[in-house]
C-alpha positions as CSV (number, residue, x, y, z in Angstrom):
1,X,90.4,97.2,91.5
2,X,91.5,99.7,88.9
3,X,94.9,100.3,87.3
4,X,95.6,103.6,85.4
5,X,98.5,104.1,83.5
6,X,100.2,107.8,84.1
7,X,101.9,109.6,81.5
8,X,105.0,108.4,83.2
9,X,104.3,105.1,82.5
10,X,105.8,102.6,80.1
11,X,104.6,99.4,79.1
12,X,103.9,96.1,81.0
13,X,107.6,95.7,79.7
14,X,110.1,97.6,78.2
15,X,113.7,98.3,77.8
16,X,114.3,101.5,80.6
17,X,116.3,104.4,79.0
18,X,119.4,104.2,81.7
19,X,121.9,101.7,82.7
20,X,121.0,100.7,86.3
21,X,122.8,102.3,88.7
22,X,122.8,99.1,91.9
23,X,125.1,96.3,90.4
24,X,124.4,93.5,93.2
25,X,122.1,93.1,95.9
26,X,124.3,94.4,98.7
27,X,123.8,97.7,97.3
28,X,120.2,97.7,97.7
29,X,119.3,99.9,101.1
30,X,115.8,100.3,102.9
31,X,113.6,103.0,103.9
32,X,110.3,104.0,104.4
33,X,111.4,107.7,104.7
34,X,113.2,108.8,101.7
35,X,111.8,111.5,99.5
36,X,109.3,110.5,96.2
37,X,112.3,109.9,93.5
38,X,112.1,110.6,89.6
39,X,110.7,107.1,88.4
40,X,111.2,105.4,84.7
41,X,107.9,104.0,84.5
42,X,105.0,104.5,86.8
43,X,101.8,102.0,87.3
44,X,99.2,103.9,89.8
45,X,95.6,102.3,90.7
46,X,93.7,101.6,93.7
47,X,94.1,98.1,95.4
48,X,92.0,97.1,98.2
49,X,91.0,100.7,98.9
50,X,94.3,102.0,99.0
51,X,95.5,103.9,96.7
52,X,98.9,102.8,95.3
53,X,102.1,103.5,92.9
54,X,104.3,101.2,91.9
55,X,107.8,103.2,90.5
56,X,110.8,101.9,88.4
57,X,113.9,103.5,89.6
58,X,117.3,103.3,87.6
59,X,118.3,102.4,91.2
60,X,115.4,100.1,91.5
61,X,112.0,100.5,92.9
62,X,109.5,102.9,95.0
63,X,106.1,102.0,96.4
64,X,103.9,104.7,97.4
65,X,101.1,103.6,99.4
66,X,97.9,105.1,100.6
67,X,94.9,104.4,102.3
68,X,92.8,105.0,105.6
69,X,94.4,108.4,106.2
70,X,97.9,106.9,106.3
71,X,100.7,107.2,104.1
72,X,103.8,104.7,103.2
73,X,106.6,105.5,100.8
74,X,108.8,102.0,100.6
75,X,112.1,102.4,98.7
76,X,114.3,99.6,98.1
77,X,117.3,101.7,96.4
78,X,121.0,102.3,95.8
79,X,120.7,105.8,96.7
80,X,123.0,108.0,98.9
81,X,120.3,108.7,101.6
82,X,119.0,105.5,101.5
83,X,122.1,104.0,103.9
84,X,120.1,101.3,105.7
85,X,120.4,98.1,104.6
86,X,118.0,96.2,103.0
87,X,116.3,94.0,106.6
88,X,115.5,90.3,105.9
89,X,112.6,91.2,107.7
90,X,110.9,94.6,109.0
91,X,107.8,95.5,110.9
92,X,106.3,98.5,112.2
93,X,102.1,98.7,112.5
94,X,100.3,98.2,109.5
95,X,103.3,97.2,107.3
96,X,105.4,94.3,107.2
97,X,108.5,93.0,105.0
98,X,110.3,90.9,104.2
99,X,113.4,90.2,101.5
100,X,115.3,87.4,100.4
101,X,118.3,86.9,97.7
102,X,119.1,83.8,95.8
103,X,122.4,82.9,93.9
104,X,120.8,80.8,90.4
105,X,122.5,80.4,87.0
106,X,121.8,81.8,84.0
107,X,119.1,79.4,82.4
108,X,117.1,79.7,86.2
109,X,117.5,83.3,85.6
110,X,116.5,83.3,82.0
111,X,113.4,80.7,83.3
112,X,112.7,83.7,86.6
113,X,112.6,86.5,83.8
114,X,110.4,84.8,81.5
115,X,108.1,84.1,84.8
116,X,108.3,87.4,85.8
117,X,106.9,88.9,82.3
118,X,103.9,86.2,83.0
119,X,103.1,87.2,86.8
120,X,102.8,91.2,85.4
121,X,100.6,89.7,82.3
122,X,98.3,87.9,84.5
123,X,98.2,91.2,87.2
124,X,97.8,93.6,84.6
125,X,95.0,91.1,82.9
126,X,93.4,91.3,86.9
127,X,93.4,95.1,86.5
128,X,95.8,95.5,89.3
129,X,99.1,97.7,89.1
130,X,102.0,95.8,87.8
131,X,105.1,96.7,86.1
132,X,108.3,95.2,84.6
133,X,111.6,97.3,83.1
134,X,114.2,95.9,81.3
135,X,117.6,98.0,81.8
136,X,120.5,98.1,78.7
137,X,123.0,95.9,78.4
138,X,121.1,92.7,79.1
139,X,117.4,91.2,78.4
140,X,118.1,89.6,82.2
141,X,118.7,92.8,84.3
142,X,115.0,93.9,85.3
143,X,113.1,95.0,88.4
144,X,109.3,93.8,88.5
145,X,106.8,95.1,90.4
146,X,102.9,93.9,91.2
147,X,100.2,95.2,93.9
148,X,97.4,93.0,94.9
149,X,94.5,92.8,97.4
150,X,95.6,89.9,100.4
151,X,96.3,90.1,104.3
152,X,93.3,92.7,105.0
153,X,94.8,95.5,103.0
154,X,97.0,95.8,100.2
155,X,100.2,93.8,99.4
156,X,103.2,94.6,96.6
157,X,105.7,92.4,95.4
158,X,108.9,93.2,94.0
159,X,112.0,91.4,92.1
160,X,115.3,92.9,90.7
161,X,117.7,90.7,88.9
162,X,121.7,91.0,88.5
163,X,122.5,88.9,85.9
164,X,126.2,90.0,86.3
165,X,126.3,88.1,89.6
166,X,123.6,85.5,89.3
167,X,121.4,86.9,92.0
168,X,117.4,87.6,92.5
169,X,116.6,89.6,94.9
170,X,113.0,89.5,95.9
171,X,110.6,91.5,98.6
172,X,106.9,91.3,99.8
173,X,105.3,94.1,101.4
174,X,101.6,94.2,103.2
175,X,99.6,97.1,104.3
176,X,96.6,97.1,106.5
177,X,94.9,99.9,107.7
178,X,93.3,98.0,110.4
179,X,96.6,97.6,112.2
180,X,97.7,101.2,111.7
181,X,96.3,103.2,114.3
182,X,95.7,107.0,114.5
183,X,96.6,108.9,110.8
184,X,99.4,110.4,109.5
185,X,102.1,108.6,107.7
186,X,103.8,105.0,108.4
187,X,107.3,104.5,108.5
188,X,110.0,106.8,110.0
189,X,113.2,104.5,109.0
């Protein structure tokens, strides 16, 4: 397990240079077929032998995922072509995931944020991928993202805060190659 910074990359955690641009977590829309996007901050490393990178979006995040001849390019977005809603749940082989928001007040907020800035600590301190971006206007607005080995392949979660309507949105994503069949890509939605 290796994690290499790009020069894309911020630090573990920073303040993002743009206001975000989903304000609630009915924005956020699914797909595994939208194009690569611009990212804030980049982490990239190779997990489980796959290679993955985990992206910061001012709409909120983008996992590329490769390994095994396939290919997977989750983005959980406020974007134009990303119209889908975000699934509670979602499975196609190889991949699977799920989502889930919570309503919580401001001090479990505050207590989620300061746990989130741990969890990417300890993953960067594992030498796995792992990122956290704070976005202007509030130290509670972030998105966090972390890649580990687990389930026979590689697994990423991710959380995005909206401390303007007390919720945390949070998603878990696996990818096994032994499920995926012949190569290409995964995911058409």
């Amino acid at each position: 397990m290796t994690s290499d910074l790009t020069d894309a990359t911020v630090p573990i955690s920073r303040e993002l240079p743009v206001a975000y641009t989903d304000t609630s977590a009915h924005q956020l829309g699914f797909s595994l077929a939208a194009p690569e996007q611009d990212a804030l901050a980049v982490a990239d490393g190779e997990v489980a032998g796959f290679t993955v990178s985990l992206r910061l979006l001012g709409a909120s995040h983008q996992v590329l995922a490769s390994g095994g001849g396939h290919r997977l390019c989750e983005t959980v977005a406020c974007l134009p072509e990303n119209t889908s809603p975000m699934p509670s749940t979602f499975r196609e082989p190889g991949y699977r995931f799920t989502s889930s928001v919570e309503q919580v007040t401001e001090a479990e907020l505050h207590e989620r944020v300061v746990a989130l800035d741990r969890i990417v600590a300890d993953h960067q301190t594992q030498g796995t991928p792992a990122l956290i971006g704070r976005f202007p206007g509030s130290p509670l607005a972030v998105t966090a993202v972390v890649a580990a080995p687990g389930e026979g392949g590689v697994t990423w979660r991710t959380w995005h805060t909206y401390p303007q309507t007390g919720e945390v949105v949070s998603t878990r994503s696996a990818m096994r190659t032994c499920d995926l069949g012949t190569p290409d890509s995964v995911g058409t939605r």
